[in-house]
Backbone bond lengths (Angstrom), bond angles and torsions (degrees), N, CA, C in turn:
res aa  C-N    CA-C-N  psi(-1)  N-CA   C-N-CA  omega(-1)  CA-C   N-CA-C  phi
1 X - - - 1.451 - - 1.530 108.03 -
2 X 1.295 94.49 136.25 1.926 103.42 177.88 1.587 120.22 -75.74
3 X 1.226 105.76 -178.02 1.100 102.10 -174.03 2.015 105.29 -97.07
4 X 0.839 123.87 -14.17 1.474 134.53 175.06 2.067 86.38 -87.12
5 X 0.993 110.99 -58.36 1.631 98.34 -179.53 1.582 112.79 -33.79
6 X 1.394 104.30 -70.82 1.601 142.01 -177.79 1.646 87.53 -28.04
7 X 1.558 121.96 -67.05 1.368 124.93 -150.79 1.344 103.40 -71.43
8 X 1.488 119.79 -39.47 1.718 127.05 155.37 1.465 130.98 -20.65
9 X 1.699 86.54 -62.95 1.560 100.74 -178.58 1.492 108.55 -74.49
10 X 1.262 115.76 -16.88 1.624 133.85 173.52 1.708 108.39 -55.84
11 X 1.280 111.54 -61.45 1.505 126.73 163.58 1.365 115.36 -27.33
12 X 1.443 94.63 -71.77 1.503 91.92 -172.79 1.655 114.10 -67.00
13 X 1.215 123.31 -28.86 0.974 112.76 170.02 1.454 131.45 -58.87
14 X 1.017 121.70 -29.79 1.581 136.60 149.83 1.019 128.84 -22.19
15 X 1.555 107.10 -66.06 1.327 142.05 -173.02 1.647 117.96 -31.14
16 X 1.523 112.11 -49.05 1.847 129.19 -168.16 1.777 89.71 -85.93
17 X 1.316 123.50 -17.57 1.543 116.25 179.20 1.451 104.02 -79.73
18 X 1.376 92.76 -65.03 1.835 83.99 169.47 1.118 134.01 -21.94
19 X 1.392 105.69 -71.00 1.441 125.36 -176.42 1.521 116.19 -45.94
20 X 1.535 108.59 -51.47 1.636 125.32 157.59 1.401 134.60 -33.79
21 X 1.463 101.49 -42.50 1.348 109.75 178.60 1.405 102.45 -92.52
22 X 1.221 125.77 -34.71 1.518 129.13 -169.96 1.459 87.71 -68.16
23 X 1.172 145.15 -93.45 1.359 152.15 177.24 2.118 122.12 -9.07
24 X 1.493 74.42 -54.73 2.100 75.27 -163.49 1.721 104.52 -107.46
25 X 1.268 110.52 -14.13 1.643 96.61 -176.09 1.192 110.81 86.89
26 X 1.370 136.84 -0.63 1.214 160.18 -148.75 1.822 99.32 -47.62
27 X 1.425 121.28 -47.40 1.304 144.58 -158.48 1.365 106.33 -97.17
28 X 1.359 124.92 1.50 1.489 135.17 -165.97 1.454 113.91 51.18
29 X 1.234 112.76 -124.08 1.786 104.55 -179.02 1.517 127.55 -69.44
30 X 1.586 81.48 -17.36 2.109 93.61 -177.19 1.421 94.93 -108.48
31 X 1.320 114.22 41.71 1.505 105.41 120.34 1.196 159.27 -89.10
32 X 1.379 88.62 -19.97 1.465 88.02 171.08 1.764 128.82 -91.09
33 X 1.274 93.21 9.87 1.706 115.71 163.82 1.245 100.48 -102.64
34 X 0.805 128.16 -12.48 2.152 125.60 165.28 1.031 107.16 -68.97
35 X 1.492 118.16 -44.79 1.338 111.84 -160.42 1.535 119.37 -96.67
36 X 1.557 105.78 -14.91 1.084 130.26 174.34 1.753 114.05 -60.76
37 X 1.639 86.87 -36.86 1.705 99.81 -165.65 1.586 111.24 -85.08
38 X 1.688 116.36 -23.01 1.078 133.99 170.36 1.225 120.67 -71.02
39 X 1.416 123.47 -32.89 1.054 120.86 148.92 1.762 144.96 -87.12
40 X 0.941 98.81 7.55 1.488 120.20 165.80 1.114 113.90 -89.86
41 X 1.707 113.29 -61.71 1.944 110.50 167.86 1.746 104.48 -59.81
42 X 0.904 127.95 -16.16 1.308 108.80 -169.13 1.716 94.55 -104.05
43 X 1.288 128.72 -26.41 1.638 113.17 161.52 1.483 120.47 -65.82
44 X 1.308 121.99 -21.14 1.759 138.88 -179.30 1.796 90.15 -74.61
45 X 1.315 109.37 -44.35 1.611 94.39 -162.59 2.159 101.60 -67.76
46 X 1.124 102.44 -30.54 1.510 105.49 -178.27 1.626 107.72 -45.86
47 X 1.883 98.66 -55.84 1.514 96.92 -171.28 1.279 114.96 -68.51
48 X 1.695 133.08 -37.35 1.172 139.38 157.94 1.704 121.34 -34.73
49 X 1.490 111.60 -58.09 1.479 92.21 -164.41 1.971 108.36 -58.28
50 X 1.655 94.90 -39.28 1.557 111.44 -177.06 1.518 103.70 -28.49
51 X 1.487 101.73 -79.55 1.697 121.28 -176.27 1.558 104.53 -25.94
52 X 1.576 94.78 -75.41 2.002 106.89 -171.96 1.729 108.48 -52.00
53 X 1.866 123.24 -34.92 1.346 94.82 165.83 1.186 131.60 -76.51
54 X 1.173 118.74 -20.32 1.819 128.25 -169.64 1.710 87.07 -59.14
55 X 1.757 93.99 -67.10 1.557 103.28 -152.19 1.683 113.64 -56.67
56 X 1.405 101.15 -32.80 1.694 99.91 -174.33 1.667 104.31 -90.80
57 X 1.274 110.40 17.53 1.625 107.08 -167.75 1.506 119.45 59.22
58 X 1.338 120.39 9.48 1.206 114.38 -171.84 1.824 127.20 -93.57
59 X 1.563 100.66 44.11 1.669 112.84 -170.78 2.071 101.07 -91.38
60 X 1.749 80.89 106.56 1.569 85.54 160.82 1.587 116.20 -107.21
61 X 1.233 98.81 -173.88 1.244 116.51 -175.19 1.981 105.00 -72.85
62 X 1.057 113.07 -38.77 1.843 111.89 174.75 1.278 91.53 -59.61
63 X 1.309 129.25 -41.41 1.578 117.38 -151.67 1.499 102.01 -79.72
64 X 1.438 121.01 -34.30 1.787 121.00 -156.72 1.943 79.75 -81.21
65 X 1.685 112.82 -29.62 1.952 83.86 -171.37 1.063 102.72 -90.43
66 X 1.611 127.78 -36.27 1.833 120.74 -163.96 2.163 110.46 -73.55
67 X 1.478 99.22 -14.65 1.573 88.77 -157.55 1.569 83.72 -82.31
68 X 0.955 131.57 -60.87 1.682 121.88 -172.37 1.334 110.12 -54.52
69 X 0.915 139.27 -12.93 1.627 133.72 -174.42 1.806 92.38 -109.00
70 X 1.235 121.28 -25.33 1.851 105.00 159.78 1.028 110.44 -70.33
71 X 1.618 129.83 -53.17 1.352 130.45 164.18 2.075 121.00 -27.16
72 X 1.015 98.84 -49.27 1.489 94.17 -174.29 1.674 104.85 -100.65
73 X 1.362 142.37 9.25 1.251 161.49 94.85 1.770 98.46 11.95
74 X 1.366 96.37 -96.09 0.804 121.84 -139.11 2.239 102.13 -79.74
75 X 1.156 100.17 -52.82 1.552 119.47 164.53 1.830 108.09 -49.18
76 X 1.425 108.65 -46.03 1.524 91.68 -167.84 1.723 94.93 -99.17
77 X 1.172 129.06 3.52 1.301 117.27 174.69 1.682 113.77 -87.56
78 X 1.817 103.65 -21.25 1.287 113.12 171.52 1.698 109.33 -68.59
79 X 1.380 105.52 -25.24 1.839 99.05 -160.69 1.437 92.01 -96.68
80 X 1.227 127.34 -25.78 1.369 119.18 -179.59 1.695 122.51 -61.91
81 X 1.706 87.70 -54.83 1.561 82.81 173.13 1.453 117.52 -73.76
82 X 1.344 132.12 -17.50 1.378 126.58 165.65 1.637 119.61 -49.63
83 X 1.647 101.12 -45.43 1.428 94.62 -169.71 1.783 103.31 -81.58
84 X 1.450 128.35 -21.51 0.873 130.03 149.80 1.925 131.35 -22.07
85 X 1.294 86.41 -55.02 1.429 98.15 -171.10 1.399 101.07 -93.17
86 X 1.660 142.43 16.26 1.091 165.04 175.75 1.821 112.02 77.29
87 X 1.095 112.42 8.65 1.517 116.95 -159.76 1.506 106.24 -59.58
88 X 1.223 118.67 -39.21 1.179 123.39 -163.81 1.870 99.48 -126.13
89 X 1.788 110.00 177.30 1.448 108.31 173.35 1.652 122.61 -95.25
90 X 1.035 128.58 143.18 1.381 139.16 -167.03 2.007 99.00 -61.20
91 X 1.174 109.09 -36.23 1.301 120.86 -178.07 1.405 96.24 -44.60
92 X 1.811 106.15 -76.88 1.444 128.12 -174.27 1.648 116.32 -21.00
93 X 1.261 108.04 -54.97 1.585 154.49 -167.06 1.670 82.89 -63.08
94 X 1.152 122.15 -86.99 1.535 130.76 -168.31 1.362 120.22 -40.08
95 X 1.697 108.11 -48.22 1.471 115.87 171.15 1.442 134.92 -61.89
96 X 1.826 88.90 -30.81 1.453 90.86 166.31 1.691 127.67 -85.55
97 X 1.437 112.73 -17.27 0.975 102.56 -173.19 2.085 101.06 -104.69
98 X 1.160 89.46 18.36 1.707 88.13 170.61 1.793 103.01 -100.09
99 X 1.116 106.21 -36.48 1.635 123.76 -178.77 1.217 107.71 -52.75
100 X 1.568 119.11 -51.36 0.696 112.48 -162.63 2.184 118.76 -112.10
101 X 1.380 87.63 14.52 1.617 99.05 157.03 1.302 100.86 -97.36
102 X 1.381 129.00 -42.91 1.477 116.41 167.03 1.413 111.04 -16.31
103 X 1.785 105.09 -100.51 0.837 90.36 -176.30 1.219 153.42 -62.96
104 X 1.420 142.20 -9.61 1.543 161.27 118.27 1.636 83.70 11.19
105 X 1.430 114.17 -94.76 1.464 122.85 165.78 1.325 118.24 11.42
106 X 1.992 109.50 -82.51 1.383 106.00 -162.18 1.646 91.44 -86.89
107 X 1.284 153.56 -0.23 1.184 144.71 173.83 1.681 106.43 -65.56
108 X 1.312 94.92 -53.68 2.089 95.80 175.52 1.194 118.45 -45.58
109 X 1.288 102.74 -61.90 1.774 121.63 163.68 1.485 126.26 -26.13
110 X 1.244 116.51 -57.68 1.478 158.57 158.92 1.793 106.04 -45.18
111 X 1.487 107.10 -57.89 1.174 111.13 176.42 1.533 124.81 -69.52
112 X 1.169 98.80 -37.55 1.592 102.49 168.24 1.515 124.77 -83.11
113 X 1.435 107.71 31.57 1.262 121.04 -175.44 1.328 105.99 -124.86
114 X 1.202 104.38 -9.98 1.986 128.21 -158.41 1.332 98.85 50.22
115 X 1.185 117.02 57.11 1.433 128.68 172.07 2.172 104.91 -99.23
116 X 1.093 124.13 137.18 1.607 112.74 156.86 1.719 103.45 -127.55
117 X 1.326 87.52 134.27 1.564 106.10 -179.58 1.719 104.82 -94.52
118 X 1.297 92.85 111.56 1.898 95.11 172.29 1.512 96.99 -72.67
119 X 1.807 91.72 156.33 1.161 97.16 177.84 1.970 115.89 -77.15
120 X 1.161 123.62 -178.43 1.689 121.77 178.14 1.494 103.38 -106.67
121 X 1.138 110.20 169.90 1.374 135.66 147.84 0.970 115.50 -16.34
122 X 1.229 115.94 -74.02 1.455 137.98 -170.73 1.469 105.62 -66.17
123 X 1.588 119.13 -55.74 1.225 102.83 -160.90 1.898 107.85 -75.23
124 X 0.951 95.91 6.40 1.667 102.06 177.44 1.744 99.52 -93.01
125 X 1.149 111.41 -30.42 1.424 87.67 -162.00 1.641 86.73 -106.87
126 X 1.147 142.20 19.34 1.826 150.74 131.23 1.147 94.86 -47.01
127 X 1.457 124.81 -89.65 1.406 143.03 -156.52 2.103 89.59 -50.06
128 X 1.073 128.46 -56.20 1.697 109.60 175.22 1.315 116.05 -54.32
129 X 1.535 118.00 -57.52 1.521 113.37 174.45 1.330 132.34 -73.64
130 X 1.278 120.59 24.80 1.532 150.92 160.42 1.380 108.42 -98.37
131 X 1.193 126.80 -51.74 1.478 118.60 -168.69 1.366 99.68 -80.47
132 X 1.807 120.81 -46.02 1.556 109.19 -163.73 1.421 103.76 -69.44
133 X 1.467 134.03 -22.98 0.747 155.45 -163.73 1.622 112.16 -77.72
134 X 1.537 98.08 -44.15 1.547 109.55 161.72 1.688 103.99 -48.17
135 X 1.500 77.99 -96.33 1.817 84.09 -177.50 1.239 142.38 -42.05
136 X 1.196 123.74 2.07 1.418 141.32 120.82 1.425 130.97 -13.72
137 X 1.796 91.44 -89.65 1.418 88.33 165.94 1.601 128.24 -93.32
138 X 0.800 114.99 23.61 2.066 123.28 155.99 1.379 96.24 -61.79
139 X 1.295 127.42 -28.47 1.371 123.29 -145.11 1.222 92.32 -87.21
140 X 1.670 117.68 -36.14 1.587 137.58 175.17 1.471 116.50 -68.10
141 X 1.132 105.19 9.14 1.736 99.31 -172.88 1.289 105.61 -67.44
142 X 1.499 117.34 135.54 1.616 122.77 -164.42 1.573 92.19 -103.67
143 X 1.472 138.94 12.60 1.508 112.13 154.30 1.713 112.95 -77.03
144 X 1.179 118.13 0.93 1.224 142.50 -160.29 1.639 119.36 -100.89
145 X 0.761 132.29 167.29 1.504 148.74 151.07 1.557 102.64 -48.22
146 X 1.739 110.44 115.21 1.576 96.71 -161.66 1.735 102.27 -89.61
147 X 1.632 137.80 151.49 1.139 118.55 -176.98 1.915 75.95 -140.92
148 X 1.315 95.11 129.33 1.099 113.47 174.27 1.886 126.15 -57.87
149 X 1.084 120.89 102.51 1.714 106.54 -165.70 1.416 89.76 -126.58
150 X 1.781 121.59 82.70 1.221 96.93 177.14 1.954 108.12 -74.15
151 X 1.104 137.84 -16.63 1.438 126.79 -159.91 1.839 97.85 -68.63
152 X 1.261 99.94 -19.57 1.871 101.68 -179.20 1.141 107.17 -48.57
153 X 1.390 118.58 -52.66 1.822 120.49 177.96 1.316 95.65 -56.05
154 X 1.074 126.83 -58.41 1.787 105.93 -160.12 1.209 114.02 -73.49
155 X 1.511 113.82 -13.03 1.738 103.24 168.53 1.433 101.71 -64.42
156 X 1.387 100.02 -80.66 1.720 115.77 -175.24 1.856 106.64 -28.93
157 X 1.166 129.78 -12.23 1.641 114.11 -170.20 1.612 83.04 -107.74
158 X 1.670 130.79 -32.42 1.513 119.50 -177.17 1.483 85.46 -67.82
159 X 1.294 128.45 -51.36 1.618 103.35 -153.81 1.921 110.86 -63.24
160 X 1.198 94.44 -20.90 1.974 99.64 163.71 1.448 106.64 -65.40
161 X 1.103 114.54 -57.65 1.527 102.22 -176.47 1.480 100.83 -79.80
162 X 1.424 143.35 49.99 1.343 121.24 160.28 1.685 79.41 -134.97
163 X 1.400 143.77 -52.19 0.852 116.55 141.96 1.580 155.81 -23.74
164 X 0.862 125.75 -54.66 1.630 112.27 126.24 1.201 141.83 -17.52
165 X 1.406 126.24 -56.81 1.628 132.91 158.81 0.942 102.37 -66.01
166 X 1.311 126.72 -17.36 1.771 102.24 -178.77 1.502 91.56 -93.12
167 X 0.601 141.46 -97.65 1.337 146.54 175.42 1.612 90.56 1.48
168 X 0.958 144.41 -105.84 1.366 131.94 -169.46 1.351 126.70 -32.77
169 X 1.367 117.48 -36.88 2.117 118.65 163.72 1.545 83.97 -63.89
170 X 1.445 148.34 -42.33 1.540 125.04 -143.58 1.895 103.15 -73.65
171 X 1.566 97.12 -41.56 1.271 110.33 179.63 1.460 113.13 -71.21
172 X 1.294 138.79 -23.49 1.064 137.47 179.02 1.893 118.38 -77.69
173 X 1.530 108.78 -65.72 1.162 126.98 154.37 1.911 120.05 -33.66
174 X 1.215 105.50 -37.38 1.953 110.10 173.09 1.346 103.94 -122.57
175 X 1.437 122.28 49.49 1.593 118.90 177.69 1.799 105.60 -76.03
176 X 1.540 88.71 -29.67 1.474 83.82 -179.97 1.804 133.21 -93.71
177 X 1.209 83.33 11.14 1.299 101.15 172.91 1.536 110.19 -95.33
178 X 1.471 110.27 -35.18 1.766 106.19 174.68 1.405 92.67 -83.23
179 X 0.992 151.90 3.91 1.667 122.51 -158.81 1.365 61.81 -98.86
180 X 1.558 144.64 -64.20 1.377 127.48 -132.58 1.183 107.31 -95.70
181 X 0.937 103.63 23.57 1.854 108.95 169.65 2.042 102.06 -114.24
182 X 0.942 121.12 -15.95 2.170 124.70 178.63 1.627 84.03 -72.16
């Protein structure tokens, strides 16, 4: 196992702490800087393993299936319990996680074509206004000391609407790849 693997499997391991601290308070008041921090090292490890496989040539096959499925691990377990805890809108919540089974969707599709779909524009600059957007509202966690962040909502509702456009260039750009897959 590589070292971009290693940092993968690192992610997910993260992931049930998060959730822990986000959930029970477990850490008393510095939890919600636990969880804050867990998810920050664990969004750094995403961009890291990427970088170190491209750059060291070291892209396997565990890495192209396990790193996107830590990625959305870890991203939709953050938006769930947010909208859970009311921080954010259920709408927001829906779009992203429809967007982004979408595409999951035409990527399989794609894959069994020995097709690879780069990612867009857009879905890169989703994946930023999702995380800052995350950590935003962590900051809002109401088991917590409440600190008012209204601009967090307006990140988190742009990162729905940039999600969304991505999701719509994804479907547009591989239309012909789903038509020939019905």
């Amino acid at each position: 196992m590589n070292l971009p693997n290693k940092l993968t499997m690192a992610r997910v391991i993260m992931i049930p702490f998060f959730v822990i601290f986000m959930l029970t308070g477990w850490g008393g008041e510095a939890s919600k800087w636990i969880s804050l921090a867990i998810f920050i090292v664990a969004s750094l490890t995403d961009t890291l393993d990427g970088y170190l496989a491209r750059k060291n040539h070291l892209v396997t096959t565990f890495g192209k299936f396990v790193d996107p499925i830590a990625d959305k691990m870890l991203v939709n377990s953050a938006l769930i319990l947010l909208t859970w805890n009311n921080k954010m809108s259920v709408i927001a919540l829906i779009v992203m996680l429809l967007r982004d089974t979408f595409v999951d969707g035409v990527r399989l599709v794609a894959s069994s074509s020995n097709r690879v779909l780069a990612a867009s524009i857009y879905g890169k600059l989703k994946t930023v206004t999702q995380m800052v957007g995350i950590c935003l509202l962590l900051l809002n966690n109401p088991i917590f000391a409440h600190w008012d962040i209204p601009f967090a909502n307006y990140v988190i509702n742009i990162a729905a609407c940039v999600s969304l456009l991505s999701g719509i260039d994804y479907f547009w750009k591989n239309r012909d790849l789903i038509m020939e897959s019905m």
